[in-house]
C-alpha positions in Angstrom: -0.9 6.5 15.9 -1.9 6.0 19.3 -0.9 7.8 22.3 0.8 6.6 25.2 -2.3 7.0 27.7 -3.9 5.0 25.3 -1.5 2.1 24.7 -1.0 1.6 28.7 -5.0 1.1 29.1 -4.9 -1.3 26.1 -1.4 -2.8 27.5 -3.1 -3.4 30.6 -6.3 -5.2 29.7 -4.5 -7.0 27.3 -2.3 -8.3 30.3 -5.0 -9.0 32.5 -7.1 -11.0 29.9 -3.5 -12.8 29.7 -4.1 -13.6 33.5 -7.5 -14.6 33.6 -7.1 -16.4 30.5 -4.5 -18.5 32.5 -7.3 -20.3 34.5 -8.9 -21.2 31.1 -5.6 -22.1 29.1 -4.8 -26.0 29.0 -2.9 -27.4 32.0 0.8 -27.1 31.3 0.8 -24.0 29.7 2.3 -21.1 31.5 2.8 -17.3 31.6 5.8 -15.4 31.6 7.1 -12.3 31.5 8.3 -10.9 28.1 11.9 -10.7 29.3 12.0 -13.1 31.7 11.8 -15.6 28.6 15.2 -13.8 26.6 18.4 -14.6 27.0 21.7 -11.6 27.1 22.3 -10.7 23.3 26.0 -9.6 22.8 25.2 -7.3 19.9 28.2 -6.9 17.3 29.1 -3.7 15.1 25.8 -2.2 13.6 26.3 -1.0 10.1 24.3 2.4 9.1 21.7 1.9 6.2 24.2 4.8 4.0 26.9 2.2 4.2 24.9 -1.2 2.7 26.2 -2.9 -0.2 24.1 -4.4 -2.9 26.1 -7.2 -3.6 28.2 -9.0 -0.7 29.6 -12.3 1.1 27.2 -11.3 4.3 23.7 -10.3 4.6 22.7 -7.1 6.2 19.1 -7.9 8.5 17.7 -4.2 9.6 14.6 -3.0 10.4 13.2 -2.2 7.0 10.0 -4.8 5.8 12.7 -6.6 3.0 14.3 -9.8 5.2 17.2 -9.4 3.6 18.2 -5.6 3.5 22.0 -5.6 2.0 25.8 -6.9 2.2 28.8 -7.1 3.5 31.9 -8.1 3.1 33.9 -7.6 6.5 34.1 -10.8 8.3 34.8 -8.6 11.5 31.3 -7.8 12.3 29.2 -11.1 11.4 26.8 -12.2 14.3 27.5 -16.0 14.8 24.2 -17.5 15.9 24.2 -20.7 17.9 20.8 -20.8 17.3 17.1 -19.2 15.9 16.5 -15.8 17.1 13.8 -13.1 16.4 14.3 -9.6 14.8 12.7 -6.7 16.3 12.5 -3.4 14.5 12.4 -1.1 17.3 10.8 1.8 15.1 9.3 -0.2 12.3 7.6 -3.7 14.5 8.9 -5.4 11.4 9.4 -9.0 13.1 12.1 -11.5 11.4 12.9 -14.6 12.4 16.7 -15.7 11.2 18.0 -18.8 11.6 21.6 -18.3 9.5 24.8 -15.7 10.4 24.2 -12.2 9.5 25.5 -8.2 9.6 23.7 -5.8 12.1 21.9 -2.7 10.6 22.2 0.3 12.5 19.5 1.6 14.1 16.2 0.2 15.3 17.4 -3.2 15.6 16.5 -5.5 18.5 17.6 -9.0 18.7 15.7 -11.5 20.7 17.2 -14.7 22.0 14.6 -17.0 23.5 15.4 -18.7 26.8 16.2 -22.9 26.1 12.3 -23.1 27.6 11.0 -21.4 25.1 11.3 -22.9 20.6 12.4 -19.6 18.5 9.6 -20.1 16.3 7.1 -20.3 18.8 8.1 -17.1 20.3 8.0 -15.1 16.9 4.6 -16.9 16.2 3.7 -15.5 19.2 4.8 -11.8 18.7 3.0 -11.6 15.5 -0.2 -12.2 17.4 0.6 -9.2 19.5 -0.8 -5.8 18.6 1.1 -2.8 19.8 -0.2 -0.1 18.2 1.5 2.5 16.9 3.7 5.3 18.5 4.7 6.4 14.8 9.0 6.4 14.2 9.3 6.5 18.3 10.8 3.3 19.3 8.6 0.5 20.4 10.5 -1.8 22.8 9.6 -0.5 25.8 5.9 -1.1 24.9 6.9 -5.0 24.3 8.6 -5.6 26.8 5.5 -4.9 29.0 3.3 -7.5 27.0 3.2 -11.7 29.4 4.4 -14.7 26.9 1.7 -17.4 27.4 3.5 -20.7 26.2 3.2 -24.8 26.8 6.2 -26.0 29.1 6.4 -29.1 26.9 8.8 -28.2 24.0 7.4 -30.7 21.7 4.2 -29.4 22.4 5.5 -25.8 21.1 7.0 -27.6 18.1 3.8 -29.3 17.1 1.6 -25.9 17.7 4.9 -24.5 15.3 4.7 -27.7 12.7 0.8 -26.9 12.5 1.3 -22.8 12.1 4.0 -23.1 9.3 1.8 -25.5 7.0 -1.6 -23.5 7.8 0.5 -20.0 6.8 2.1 -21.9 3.9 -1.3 -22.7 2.7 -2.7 -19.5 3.1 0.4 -17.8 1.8 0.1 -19.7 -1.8 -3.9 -19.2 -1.7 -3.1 -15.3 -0.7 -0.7 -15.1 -4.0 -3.2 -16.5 -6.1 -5.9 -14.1 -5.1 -3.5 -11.1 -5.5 -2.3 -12.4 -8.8 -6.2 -12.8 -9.8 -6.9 -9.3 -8.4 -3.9 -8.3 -10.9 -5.5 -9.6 -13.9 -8.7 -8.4 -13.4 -7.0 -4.8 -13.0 -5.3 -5.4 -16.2 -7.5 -7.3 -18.1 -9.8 -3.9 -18.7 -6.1 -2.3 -19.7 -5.3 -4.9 -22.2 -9.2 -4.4 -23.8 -8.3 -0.5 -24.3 -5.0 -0.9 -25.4 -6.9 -3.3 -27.7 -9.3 -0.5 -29.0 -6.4 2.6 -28.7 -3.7 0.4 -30.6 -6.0 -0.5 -33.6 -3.8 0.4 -36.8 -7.3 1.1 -38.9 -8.0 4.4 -36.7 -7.2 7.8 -37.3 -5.0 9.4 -35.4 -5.6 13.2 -34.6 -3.7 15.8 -32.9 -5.7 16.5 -29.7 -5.1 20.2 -30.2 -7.1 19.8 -33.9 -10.3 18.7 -32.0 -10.5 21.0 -29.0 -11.1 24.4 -29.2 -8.8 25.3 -26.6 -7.2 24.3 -23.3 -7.7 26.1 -20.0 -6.0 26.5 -17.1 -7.4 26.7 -13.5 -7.6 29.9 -10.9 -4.0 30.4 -9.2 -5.7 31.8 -6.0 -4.9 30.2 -2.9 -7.5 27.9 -1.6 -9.1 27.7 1.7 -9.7 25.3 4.5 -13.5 27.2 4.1 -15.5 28.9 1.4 -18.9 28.5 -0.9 -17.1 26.2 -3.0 -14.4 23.0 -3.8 -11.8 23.4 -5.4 -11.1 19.7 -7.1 -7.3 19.2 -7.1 -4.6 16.5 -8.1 -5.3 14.9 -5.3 -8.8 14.3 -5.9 -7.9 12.5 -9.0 -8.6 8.8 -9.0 -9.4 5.8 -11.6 -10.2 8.4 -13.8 -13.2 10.2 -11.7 -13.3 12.9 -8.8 -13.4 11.7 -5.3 -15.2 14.3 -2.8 -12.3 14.0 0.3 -10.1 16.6 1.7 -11.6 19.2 0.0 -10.2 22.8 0.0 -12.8 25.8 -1.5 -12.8 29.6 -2.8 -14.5 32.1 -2.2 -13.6 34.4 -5.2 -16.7 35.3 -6.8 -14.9 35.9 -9.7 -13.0 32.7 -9.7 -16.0 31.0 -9.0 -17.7 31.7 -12.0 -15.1 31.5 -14.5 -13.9 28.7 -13.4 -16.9 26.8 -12.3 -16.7 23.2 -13.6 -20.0 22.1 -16.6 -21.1 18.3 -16.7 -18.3 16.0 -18.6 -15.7 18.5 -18.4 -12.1 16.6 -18.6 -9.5 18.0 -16.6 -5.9 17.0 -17.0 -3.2 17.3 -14.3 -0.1 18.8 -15.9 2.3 19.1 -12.7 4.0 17.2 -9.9 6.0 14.4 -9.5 6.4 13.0 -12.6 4.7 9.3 -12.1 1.2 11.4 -11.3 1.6 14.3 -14.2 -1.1 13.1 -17.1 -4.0 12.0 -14.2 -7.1 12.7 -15.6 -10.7 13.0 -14.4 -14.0 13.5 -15.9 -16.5 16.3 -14.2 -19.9 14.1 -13.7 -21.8 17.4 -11.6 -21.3 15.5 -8.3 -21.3 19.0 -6.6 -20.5 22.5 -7.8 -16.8 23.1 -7.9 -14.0 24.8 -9.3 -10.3 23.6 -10.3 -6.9 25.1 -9.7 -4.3 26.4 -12.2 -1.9 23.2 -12.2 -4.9 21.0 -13.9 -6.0 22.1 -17.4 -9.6 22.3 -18.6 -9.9 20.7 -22.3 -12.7 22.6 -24.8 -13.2 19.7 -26.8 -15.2 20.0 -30.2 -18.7 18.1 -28.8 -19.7 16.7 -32.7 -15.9 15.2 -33.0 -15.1 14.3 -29.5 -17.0 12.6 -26.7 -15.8 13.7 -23.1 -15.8 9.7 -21.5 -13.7 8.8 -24.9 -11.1 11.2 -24.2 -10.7 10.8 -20.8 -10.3 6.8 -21.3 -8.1 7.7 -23.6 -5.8 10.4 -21.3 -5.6 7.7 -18.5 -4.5 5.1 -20.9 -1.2 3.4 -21.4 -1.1 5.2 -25.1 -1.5 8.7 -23.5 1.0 8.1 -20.8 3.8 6.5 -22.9 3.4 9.8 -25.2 3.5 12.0 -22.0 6.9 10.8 -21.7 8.0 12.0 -24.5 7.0 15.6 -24.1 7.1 15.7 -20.0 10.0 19.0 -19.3 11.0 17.2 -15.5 13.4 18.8 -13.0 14.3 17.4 -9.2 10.5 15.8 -7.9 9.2 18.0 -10.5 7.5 17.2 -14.2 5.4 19.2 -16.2 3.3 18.9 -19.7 2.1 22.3 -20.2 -1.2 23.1 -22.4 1.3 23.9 -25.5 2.1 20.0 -25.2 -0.9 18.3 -24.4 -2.7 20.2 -27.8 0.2 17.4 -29.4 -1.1 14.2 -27.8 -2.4 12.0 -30.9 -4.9 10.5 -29.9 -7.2 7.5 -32.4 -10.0 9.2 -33.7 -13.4 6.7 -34.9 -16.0 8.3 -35.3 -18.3 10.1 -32.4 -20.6 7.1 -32.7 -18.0 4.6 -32.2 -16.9 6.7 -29.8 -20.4 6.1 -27.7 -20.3 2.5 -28.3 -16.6 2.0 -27.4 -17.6 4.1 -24.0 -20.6 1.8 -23.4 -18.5 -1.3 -24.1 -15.6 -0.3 -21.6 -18.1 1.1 -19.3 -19.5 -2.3 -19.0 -16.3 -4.3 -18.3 -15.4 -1.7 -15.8 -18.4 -2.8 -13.7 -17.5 -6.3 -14.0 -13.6 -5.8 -13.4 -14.7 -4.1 -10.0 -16.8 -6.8 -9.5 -14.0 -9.0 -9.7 -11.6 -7.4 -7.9 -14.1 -6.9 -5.3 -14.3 -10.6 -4.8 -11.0 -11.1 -4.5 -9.9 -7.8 -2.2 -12.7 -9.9 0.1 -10.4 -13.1 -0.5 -7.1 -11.6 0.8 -8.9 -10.2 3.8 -10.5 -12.8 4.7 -7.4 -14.9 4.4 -5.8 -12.3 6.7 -8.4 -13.3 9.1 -7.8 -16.4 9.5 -4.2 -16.2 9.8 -5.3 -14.0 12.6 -8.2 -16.4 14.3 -5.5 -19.4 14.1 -2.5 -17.5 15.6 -5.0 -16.1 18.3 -6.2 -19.9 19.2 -2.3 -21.5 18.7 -1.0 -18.3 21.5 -3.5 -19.6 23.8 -3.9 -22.9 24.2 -7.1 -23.8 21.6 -4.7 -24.9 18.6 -6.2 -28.7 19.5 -6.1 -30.2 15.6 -3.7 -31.2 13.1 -3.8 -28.4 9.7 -4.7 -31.4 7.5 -7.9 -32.6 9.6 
């Protein structure tokens, strides 16, 4: 979030940048202010977000980051549009451009008519290129409203920088899909290997509880913002390892010796909301710590169990389908005490297959981050360039056709 000081200085070198870009725009173009280009909305009865409909004869546009956000069925209050206009969400900056009749939602909604000089689409083109900051929920149309609107004064000049904007974002829309959709499988390819290796019908299957010795849970003292050392908590759980942020530490002495964390120690997290009960994490002896009483310590049996094994196994689909089954939830709230998780059955090869297995998914791990790696680079790179071409198109260096 950015404060107000700080959005007026950006505000106003952004506007004079606007001013002296002006000499280096191409002739016909000019610069206007932001309302100066709007025409007078008459805004019609705003429905409250409570009051939505799924289903409905007219849709609801709001604020929210869905275009369409709900129905209605009174006739009454439908905004007839003679023409494109642009959605602002006054608290969210979610920008819409509608082009069909629709129902007000309540709240945060500003609707932005663009003078006959100025094409629709060229105007909301031009307010995605425009970064406000962020002044959190406090409403952000007084900060655009402040911002110059740099446009040609030919109109088919604004339609052909529009024409070359909608089939450059097309393109890098569908190539944007196809890297998410890649970064997808990659995630789920090394899901589909363990299920693979869990859901083999010539395993074992053992009751966790019959190759641990027991289960322990954490130190209920409070943590502190200081001490001599972590405590690794829920949140700390991630892709099945500990990361080393927002730490909070003891300084029990006691406490910090009973509870102080070996190497390969798995620790299981048996309460919150009830789609992050089950996270596990293995102990690797990144740093001394200790761990709290809502995550349980598991004594397995070293010559039956290996700790990587298990703790592939707790963050797998298997482990978290069973969770369901025993999980005792109330309002926000799930647990799967230590009672419970001594139940989970878990396939059982032998200690050496164990070790290979470990290796094996160990190694497509690397090459799944790998992968996703390449295309998390993909997506942001595309963003980018959505970026670089609506910066060039908003002032005057759009000079090409998309296809050239």
């Amino acid at each position: 979030m950015i404060k107000e000081k700080e959005y007026k200085i950006n505000q106003a070198n952004h506007t004079n940048q606007m001013n002296q870009g002006s000499d280096n725009m191409k002739k016909g173009w000019e610069i206007k202010k932001f309302e100066d280009c709007l025409e007078k909305v008459v805004y019609t009865n705003k429905i409250q977000k409570k009051d939505f409909k799924e289903k409905g004869v007219y849709p609801i546009v709001s604020q929210e980051k869905d275009f369409i956000n709900g129905y209605w069925d009174n006739e009454d209050d439908l905004l007839r549009v003679d023409g494109p206009v642009v959605i602002f969400g006054d608290h969210t900056q979610v920008i819409k451009f509608v082009d069909f009749d629709f129902v007000l939602g309540a709240d945060g909604v500003k609707i932005l008519k663009p003078k006959d000089k100025v094409d629709p689409k060229y105007f909301y083109y031009f307010l995605q290129n425009i970064d406000l900051g962020s002044l959190g929920y406090a409403r952000h149309y007084r900060l655009l409203k402040e911002i110059n609107i740099a446009y040609p004064k030919s109109l088919p000049e604004q339609q052909r920088i529009v024409a070359i904007l909608d089939q450059a974002f097309t393109a890098i829309a569908r190539a944007k899909a196809n890297a998410e959709q890649n970064l997808k499988n990659a995630k789920e390819l090394f899901e589909v290997v363990l299920d693979s290796i869990l859901y083999n019908k010539k395993l074992k299957i053992e009751q966790l509880g019959n190759i641990c010795e027991k289960v322990e849970y954490g130190t209920s003292l409070k943590s502190k913002s200081e001490g001599k050392l972590p405590v690794l908590r829920m949140g700390n759980i991630k892709n099945g390892s500990f990361v080393w942020d927002n730490l909070v530490y003891s300084d029990n002495e006691e406490d910090n010796k009973k509870y102080l964390l070996k190497h390969n120690d798995v620790l299981f997290n048996r309460t919150n909301s009830p789609e992050l009960v089950g996270k596990t994490a293995i102990y690797k002896s990144e740093q001394p710590a200790i761990f709290p009483g809502y995550l349980i310590r598991i004594h397995r049996k070293e010559n039956l169990l290996d700790p990587d094994y298990l703790n592939y196994y707790l963050n797998s689909r298997m482990a978290f389908d069973y969770g369901k089954t025993v999980v005792i939830s109330s309002v926000n709230q799930a647990n799967i005490n230590g009672t419970k998780l001594k139940t989970y059955p878990i396939p059982l090869p032998s200690l050496k297959e164990q070790q290979t297995i470990v290796r094996q998914l160990d190694d497509l791990r690397t090459e799944t981050k790998k992968l996703e790696a390449v295309y998390q680079k993909k997506i942001g790179d595309l963003e980018e360039l959505k970026k670089s071409i609506l910066q060039k198109a908003c002032s005057g260096g759009l000079n090409y056709d998309f296809n050239d």
